[in-house]
VMD Tcl script that draws the C-alpha trace (Angstrom):
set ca {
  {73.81 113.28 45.33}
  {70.42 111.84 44.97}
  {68.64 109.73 47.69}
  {68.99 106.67 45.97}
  {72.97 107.12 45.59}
  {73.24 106.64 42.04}
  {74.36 110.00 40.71}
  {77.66 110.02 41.42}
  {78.55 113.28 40.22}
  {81.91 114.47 41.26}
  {82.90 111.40 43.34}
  {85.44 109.35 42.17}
  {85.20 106.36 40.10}
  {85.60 102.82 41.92}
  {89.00 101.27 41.67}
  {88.76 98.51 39.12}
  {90.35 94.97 40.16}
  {93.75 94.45 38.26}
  {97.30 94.27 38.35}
  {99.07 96.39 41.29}
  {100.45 99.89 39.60}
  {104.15 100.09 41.24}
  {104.18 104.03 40.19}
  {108.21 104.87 40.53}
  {109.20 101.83 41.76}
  {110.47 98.97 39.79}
  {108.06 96.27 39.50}
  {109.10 92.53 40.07}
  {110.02 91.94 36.27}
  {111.41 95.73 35.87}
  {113.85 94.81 38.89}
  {114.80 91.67 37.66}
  {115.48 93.17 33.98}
  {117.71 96.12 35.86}
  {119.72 93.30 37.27}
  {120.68 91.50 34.00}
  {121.27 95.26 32.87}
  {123.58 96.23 35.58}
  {125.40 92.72 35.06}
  {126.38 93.45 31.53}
  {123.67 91.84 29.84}
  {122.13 93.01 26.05}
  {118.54 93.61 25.26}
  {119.17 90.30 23.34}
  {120.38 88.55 26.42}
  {117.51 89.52 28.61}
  {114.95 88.42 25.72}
  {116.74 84.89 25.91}
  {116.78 84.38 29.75}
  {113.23 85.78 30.55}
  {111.76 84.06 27.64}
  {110.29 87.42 26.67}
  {109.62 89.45 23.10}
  {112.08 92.04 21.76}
  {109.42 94.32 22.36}
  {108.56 93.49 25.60}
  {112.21 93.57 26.85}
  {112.43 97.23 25.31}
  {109.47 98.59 27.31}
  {110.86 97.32 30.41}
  {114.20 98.94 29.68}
  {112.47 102.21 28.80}
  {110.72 102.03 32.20}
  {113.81 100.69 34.35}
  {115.94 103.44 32.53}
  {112.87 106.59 33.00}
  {112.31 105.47 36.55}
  {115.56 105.32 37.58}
  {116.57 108.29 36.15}
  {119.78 106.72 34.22}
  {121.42 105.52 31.68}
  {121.89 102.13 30.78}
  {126.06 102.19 31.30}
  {125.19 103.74 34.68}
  {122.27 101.68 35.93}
  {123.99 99.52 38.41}
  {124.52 102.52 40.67}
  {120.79 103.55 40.65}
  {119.64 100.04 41.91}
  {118.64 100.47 45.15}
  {119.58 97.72 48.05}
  {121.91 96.15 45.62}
  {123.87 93.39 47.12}
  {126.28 92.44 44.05}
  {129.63 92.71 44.55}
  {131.22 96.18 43.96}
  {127.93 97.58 44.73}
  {128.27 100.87 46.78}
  {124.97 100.69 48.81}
  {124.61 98.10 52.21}
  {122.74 95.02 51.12}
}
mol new
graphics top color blue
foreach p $ca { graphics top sphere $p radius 0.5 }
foreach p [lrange $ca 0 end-1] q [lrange $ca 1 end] { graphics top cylinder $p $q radius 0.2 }
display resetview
């Protein structure tokens, strides 16, 4: 590294501001789209009550579905800390 610290060379690159990444875990609008899931609702039904695109909705049920590791008939036994009634797991 030179004296005057700008070469930075192999050191990483500063962390830009932005949105939080929530890596595997769901974020805030991913868990609230795997709870309309796991209560029944369609793609179509989740588009209406978040006031979101058709688009939108599908990328967050991609990334519910990949992160969880399921399927969308067996999602409401991957959600973690469920309290809804029937659920398995200790709220």
């Amino acid at each position: 590294m030179a004296a005057s610290g700008l070469d930075l060379g192999d050191a990483p690159s500063p962390r830009r501001p932005g949105r939080r990444g929530y890596g595997t875990q769901l974020s805030p609008r991913e868990q609230e789209v795997a709870e309309l899931l796991a209560g029944g609702a369609t793609k179509q039904d989740i588009v209406q009550t978040l006031f979101l695109s058709p688009r939108t909705v599908e990328k967050h049920v991609a990334r519910v579905l990949a992160k969880l590791r399921t399927g969308q008939n067996e999602i409401h036994a991957s959600l973690p800390n469920s309290d809804r009634p029937g659920s398995d797991e200790p709220a």
